[in-house]
N, C-alpha and C positions, 0 to 999 in steps of 0.2 A: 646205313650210316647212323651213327649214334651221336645225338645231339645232346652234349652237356653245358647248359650258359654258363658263364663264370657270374662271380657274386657281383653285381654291379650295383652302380654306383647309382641311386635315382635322384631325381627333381634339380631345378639348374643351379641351384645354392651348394648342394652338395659333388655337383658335376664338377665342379672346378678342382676337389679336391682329391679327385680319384687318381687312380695312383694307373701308370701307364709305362709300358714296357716290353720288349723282342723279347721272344721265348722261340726256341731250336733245338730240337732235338740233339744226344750226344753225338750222333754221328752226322747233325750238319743235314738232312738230307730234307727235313722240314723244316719252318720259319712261319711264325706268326705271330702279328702286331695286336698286341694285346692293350683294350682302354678303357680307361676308366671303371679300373674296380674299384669297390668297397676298401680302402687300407687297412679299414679293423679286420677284412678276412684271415682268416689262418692261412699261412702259406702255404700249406699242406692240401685244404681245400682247393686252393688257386693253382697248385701243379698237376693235381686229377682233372679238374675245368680243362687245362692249358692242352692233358695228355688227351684227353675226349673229344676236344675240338679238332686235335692232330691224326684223329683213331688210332691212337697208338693204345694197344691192350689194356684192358682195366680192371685184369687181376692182378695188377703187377699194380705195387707202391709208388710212387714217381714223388721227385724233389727238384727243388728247383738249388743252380748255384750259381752266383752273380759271377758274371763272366768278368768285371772288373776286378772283384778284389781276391776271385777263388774260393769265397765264402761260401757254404752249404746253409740253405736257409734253415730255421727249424719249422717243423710243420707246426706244433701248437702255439708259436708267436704270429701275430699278424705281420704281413707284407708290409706295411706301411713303416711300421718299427724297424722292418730289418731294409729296407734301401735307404741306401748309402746316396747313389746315384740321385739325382733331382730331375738330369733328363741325361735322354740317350742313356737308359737302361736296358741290358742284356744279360738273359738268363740262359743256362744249359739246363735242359729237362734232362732229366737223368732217371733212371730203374735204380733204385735206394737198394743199397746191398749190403748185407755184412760178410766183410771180408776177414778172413783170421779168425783167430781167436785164440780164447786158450786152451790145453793140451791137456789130456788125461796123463802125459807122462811125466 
């Protein structure tokens, strides 16, 4: 089992401010209450944590998208920037893909 902490949040001044949130895999089959991280993390950071904690593979990119508004976070802005949500936030962990593209023809 591979153990990755997520970036937390320390000392009890800055405890209050951590940012808190369900994260689930896309197919629903995992779930886990995630608390009090860092907000200035990069969300990018915080969906590798989220997928590590899950064992779900870690050569594959992972993303987080808020299950309220369908948003796809971006990895290089901190989490704390992109929720929306204040409580009862819920994330899909997802495998980041490029789909399509353009055409040599």
């Amino acid at each position: 089992m591979i153990t990755t902490p997520l970036p937390l949040v320390s000392g009890p001044a800055v405890r209050r401010g951590g940012v808190r949130f369900t994260a689930h895999d896309v197919t629903g089959s995992f779930e886990i209450d995630v608390n009090d991280v860092d907000p200035a993390s990069p969300a990018g950071a915080v969906a590798q944590a989220v997928a590590a904690r899950l064992e779900l593979p870690l050569d594959t990119p992972w993303v987080l998208r808020s299950d309220r508004s369908g948003a796809w976070l971006r990895d290089d802005t901190s989490i704390g920037e992109q929720m929306v949500e204040n409580q009862d936030a819920s994330f899909t962990l997802a495998p980041k893909a490029h789909l399509g593209g353009g055409s040599d023809r």
